[in-house]
N, CA, C and O atoms as a MOPAC input file, in Angstrom:
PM7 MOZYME 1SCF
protein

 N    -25.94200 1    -6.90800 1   -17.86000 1
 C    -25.49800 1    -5.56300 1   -17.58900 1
 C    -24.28400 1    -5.56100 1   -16.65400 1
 O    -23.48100 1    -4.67400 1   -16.94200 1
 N    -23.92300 1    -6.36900 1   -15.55000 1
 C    -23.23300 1    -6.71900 1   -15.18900 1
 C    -21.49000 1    -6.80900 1   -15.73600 1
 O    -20.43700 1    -6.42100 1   -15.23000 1
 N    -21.71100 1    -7.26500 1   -16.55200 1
 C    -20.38600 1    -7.47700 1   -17.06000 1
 C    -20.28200 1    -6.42400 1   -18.11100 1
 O    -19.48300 1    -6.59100 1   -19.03300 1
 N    -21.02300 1    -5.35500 1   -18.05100 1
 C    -20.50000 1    -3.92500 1   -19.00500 1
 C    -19.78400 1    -3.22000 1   -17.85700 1
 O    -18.81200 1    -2.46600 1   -17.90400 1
 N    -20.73000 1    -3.78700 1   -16.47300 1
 C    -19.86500 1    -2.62100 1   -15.19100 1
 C    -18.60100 1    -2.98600 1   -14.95500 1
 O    -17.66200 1    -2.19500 1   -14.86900 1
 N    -18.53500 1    -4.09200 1   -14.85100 1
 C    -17.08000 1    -4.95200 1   -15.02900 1
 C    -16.29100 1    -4.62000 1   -15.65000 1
 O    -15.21700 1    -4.37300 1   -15.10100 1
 N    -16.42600 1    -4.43800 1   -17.18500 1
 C    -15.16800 1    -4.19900 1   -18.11700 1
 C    -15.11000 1    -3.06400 1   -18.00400 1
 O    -13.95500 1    -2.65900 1   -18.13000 1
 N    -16.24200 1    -1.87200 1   -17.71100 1
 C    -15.79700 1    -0.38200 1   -17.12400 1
 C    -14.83100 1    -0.26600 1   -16.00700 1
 O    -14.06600 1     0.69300 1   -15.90300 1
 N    -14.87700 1    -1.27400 1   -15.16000 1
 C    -14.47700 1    -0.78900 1   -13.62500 1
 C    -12.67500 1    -1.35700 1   -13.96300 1
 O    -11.69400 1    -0.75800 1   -13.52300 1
 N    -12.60500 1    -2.89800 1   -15.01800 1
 C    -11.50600 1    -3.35100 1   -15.43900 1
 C    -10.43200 1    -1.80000 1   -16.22800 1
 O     -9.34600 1    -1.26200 1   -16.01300 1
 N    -11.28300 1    -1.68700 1   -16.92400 1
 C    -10.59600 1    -0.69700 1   -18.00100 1
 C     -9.85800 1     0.62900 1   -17.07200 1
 O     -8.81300 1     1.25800 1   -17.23900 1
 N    -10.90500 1     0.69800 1   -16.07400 1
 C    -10.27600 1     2.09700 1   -15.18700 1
 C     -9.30000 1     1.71800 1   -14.79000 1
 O     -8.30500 1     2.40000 1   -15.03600 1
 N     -9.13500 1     0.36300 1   -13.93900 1
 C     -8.31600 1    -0.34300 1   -13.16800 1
 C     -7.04000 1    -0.47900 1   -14.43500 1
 O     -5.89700 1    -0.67200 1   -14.02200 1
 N     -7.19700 1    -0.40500 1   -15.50500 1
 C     -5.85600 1    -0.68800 1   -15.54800 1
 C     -5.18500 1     0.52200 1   -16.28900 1
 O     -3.95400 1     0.51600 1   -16.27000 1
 N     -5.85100 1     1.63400 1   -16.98800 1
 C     -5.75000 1     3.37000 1   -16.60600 1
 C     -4.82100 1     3.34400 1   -15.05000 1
 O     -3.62400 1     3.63000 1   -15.01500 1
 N     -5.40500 1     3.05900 1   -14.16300 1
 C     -4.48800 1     3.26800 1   -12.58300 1
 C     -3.47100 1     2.92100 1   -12.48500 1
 O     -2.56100 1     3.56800 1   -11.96800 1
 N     -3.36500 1     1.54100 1   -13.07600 1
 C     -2.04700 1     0.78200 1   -13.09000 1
 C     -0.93500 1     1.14500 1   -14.07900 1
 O      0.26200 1     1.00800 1   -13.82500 1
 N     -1.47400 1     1.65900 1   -15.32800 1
 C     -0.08500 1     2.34200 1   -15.97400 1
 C      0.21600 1     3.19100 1   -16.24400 1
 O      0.95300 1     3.38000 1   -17.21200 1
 N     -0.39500 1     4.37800 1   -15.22300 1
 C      0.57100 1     5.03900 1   -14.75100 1
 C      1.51600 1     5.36900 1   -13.75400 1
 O      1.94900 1     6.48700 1   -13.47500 1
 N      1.76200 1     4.38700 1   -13.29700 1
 C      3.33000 1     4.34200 1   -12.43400 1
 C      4.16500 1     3.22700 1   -13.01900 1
 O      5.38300 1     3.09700 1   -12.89700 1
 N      3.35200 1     2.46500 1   -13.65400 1
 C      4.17300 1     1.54000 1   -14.90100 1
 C      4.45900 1     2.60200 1   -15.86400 1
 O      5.57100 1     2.22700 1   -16.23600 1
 N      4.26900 1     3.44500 1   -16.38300 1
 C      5.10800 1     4.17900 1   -17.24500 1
 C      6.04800 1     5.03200 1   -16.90700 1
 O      6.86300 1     5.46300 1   -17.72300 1
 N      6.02200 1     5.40400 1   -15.49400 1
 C      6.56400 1     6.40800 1   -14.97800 1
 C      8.14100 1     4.98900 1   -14.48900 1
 O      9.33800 1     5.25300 1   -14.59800 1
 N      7.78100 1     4.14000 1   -14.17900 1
 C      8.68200 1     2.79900 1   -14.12600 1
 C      9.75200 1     2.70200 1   -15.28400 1
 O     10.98000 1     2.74800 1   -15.21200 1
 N      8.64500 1     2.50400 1   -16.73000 1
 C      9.56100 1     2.90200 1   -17.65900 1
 C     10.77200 1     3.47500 1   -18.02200 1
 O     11.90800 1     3.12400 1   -18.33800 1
 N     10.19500 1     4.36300 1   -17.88200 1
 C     11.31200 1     5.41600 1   -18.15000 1
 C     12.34100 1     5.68000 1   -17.26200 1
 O     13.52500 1     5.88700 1   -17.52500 1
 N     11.70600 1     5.65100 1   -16.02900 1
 C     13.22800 1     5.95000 1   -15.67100 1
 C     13.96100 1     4.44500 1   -15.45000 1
 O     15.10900 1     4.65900 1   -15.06200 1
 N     13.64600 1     2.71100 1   -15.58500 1
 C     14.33800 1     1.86500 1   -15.78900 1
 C     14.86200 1     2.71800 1   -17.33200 1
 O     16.06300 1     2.98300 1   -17.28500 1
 N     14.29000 1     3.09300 1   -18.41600 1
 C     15.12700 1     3.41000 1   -19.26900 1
 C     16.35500 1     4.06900 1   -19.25200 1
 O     17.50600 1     3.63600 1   -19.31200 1
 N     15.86300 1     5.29100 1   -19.15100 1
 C     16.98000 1     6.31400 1   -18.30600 1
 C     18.30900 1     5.42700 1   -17.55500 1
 O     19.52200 1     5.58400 1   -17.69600 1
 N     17.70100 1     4.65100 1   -16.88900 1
 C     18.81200 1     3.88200 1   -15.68500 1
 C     19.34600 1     3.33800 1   -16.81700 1
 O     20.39100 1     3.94900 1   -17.04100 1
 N     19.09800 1     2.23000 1   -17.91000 1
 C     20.11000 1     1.81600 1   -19.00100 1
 C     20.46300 1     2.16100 1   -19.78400 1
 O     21.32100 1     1.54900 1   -20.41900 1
 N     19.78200 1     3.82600 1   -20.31000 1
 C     20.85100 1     4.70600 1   -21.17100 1
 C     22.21000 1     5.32300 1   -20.44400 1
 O     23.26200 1     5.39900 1   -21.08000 1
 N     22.10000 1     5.79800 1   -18.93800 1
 C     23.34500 1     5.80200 1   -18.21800 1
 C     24.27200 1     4.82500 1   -18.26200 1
 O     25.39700 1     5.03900 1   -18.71400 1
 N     23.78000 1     3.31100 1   -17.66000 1
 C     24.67100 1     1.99200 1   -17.70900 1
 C     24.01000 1     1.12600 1   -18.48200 1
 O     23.03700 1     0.48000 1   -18.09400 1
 N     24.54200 1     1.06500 1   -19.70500 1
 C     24.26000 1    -0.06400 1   -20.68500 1
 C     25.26400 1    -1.06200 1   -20.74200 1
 O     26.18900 1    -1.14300 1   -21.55100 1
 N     24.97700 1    -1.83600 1   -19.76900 1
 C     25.76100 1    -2.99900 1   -19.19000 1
 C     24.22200 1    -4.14300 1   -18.42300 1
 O     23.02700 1    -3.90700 1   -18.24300 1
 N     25.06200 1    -5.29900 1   -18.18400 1
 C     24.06200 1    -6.02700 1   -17.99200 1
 C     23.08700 1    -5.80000 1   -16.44700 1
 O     21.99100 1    -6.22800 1   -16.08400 1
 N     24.14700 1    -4.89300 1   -15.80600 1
 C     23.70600 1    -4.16600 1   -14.34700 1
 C     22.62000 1    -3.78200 1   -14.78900 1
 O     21.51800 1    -4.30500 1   -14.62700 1
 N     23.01600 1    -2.42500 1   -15.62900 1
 C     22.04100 1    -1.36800 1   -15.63200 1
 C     20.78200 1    -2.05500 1   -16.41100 1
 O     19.67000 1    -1.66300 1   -16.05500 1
 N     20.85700 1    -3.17700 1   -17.58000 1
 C     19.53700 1    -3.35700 1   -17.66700 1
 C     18.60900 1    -4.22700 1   -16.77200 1
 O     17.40100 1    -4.34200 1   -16.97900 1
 N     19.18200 1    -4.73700 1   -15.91300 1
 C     18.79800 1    -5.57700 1   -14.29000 1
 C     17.59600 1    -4.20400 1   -13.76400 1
 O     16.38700 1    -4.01100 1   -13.63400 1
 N     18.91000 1    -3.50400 1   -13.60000 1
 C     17.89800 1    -2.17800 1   -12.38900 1
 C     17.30500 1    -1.68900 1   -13.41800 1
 O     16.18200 1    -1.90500 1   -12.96400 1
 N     17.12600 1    -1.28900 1   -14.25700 1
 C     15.78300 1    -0.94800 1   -15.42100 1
 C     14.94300 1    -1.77000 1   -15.62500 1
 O     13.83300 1    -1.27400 1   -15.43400 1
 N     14.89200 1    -2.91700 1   -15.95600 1
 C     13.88300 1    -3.68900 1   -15.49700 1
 C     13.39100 1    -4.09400 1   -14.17400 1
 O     12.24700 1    -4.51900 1   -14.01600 1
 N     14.26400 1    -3.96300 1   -13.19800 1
 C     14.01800 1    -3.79400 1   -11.69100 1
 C     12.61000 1    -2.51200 1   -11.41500 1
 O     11.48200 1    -2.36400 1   -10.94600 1
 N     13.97800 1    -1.68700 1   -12.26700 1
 C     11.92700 1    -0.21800 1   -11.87500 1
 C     11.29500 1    -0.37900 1   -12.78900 1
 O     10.29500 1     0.29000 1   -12.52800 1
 N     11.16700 1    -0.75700 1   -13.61400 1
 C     10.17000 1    -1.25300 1   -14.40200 1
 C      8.87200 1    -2.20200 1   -13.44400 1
 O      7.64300 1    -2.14900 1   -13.38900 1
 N      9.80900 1    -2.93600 1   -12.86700 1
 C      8.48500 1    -4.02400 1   -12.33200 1
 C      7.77800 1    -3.66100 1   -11.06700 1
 O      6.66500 1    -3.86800 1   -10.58200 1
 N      9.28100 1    -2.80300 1   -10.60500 1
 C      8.35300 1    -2.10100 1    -8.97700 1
 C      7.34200 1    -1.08500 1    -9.65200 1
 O      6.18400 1    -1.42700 1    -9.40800 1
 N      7.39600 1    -0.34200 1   -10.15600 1
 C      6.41900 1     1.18600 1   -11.12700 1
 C      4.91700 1    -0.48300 1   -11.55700 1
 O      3.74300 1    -0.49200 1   -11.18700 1
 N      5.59200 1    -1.49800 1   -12.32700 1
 C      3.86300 1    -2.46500 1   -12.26900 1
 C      3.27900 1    -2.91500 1   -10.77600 1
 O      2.12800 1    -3.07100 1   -10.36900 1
 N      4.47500 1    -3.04300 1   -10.19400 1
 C      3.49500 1    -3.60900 1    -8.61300 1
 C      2.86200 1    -2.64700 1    -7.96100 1
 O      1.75200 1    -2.52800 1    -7.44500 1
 N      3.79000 1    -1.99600 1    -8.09200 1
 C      3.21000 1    -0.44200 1    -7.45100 1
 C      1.35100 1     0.36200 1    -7.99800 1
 O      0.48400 1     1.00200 1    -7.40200 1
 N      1.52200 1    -0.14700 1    -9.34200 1
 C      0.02700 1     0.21000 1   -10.01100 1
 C     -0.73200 1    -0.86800 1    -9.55900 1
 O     -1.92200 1    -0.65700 1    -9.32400 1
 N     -0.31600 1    -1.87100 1    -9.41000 1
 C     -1.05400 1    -2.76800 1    -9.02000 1
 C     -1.82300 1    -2.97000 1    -7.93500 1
 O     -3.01400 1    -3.27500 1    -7.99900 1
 N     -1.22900 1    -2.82200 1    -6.96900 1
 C     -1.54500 1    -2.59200 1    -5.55900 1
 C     -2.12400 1    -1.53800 1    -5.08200 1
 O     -2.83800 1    -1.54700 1    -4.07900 1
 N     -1.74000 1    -0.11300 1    -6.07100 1
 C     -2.59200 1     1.34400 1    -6.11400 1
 C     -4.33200 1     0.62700 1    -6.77700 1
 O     -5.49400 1     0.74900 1    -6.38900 1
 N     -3.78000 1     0.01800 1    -7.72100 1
 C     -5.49800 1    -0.10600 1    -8.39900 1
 C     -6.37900 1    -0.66100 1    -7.85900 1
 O     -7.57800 1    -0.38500 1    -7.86900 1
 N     -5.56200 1    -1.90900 1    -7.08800 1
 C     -6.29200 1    -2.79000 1    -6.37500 1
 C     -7.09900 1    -2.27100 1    -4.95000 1
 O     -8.29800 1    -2.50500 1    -4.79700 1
 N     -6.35500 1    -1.59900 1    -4.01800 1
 C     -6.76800 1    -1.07800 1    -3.14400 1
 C     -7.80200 1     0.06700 1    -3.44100 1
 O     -8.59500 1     0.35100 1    -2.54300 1
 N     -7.86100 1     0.87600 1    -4.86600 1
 C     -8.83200 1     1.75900 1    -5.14300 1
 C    -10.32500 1     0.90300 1    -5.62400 1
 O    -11.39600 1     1.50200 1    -5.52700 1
 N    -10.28700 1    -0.24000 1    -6.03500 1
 C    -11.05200 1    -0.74900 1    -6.36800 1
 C    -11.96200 1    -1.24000 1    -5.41200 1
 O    -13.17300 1    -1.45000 1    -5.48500 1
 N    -11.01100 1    -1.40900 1    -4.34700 1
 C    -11.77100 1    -1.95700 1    -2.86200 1
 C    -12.74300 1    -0.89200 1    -2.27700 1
 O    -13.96800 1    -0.91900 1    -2.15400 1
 N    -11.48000 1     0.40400 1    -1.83600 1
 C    -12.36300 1     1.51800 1    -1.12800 1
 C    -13.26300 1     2.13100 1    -1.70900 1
 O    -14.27900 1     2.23700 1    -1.02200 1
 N    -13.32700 1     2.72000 1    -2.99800 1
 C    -14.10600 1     3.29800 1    -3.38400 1
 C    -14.93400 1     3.20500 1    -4.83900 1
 O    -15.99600 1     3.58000 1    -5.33600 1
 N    -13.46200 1     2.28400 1    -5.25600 1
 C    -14.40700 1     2.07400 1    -6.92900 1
 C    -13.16500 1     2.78800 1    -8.14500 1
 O    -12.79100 1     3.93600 1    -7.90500 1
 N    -12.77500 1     2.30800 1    -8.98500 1
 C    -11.93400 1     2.78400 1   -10.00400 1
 C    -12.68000 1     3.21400 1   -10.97400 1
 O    -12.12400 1     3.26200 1   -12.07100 1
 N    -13.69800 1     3.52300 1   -10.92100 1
 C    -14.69800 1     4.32700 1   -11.87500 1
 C    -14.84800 1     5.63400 1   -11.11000 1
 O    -14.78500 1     6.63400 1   -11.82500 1
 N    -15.03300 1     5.84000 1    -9.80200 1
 C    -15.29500 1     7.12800 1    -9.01300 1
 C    -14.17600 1     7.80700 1    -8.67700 1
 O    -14.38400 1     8.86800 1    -8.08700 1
 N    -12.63500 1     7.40000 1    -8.95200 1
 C    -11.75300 1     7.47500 1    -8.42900 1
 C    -11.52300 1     8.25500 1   -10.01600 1
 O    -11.42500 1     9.48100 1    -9.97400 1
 N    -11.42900 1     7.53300 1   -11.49500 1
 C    -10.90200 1     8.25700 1   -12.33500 1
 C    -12.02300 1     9.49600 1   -12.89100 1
 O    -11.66000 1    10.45400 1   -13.57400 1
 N    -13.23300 1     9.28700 1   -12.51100 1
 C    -14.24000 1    10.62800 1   -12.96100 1
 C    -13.80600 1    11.80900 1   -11.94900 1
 O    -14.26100 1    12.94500 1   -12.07800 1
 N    -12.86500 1    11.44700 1   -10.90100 1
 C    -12.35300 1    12.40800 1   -10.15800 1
 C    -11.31900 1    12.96500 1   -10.92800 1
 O    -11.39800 1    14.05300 1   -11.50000 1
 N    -10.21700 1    12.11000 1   -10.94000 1
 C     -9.17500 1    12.33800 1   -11.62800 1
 C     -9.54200 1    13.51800 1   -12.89000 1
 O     -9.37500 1    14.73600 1   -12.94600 1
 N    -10.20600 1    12.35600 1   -13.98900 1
 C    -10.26200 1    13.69500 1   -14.69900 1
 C    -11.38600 1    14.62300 1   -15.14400 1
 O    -11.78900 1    14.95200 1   -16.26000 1
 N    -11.84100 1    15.00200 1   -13.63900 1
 C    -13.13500 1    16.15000 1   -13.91800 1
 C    -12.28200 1    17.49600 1   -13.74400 1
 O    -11.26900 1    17.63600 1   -13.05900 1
 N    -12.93800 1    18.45300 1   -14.53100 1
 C    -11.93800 1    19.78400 1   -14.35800 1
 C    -12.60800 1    20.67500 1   -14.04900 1
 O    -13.40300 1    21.33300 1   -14.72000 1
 N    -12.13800 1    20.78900 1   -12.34800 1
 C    -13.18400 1    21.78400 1   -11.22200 1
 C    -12.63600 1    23.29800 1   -11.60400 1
 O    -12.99000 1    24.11100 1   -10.75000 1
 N    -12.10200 1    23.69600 1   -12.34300 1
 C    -11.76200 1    24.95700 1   -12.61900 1
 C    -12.51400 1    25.36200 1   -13.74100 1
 O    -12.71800 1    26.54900 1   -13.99700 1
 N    -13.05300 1    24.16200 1   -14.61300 1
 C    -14.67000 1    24.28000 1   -15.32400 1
 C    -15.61000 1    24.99000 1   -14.85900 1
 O    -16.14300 1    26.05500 1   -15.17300 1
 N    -15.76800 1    23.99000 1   -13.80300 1
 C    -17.34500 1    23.88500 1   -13.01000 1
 C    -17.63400 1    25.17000 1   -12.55500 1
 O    -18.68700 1    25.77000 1   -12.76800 1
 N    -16.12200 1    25.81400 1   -11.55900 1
 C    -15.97800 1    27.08800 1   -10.98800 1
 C    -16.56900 1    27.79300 1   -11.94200 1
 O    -17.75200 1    28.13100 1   -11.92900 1
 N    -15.72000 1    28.05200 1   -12.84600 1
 C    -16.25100 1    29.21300 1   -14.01500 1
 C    -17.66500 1    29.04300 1   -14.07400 1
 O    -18.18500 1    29.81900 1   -13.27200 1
 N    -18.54700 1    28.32400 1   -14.71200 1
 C    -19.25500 1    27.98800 1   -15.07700 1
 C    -20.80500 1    28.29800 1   -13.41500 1
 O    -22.02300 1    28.45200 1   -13.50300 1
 N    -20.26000 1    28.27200 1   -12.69500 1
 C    -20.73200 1    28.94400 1   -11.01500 1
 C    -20.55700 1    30.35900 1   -10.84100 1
 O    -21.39100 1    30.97000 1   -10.17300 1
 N    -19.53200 1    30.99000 1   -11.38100 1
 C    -19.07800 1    32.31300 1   -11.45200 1
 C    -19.80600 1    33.26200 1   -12.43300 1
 O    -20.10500 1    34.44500 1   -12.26800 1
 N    -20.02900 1    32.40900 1   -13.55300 1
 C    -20.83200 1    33.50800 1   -14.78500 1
 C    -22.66300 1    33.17500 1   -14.29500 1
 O    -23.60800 1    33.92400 1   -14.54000 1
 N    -22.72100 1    31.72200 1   -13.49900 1
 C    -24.28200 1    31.92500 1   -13.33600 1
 C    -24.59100 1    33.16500 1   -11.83000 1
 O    -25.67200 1    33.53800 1   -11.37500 1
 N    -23.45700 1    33.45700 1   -11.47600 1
 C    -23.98300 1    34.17800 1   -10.08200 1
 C    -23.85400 1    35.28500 1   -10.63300 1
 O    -24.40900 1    36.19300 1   -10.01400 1
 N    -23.24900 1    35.63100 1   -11.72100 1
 C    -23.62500 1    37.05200 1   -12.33300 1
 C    -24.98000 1    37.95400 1   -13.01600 1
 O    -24.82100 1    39.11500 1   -13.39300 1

């Protein structure tokens, strides 16, 4: 059972990590649709890799404090649900 919690807690962990790797993406893209020269694809792949370290080090440290499973059932629970759903039972 162990290693189902694992590949859950993996899978979140890397949900965390790409998204600032995608957000990296694009704008290294962006940076070499402006300068499409060998500069500009340097610094596009430059933010490209800071946007992966950056997830990296976000995922990693979430994994420590609290758990990348408790961290993304946060992410995407939708408390403007729940509200409603509190609002029509107090009626």
């Amino acid at each position: 059972m162990k290693i189902i919690e694992f590949l859950t807690a993996f899978v979140a962990w890397v949900q965390i990590v790409a998204s600032p790797l995608i957000v990296g993406f694009v704008i290294g893209f962006l940076v070499y649709n402006k300068y499409p020269s060998e500069k500009g694809l340097f610094g596009g792949i430059a933010i490209a890799v800071l946007g992966l370290i950056i997830g990296i080090i976000w995922a990693t440290r979430t994994w420590k404090k609290r758990g990348t499973l408790e961290f993304m059932s946060k992410v995407s629970s939708n408390s403007e649900f729940y509200k409603s759903e509190e609002e029509e039972e107090k009626k």
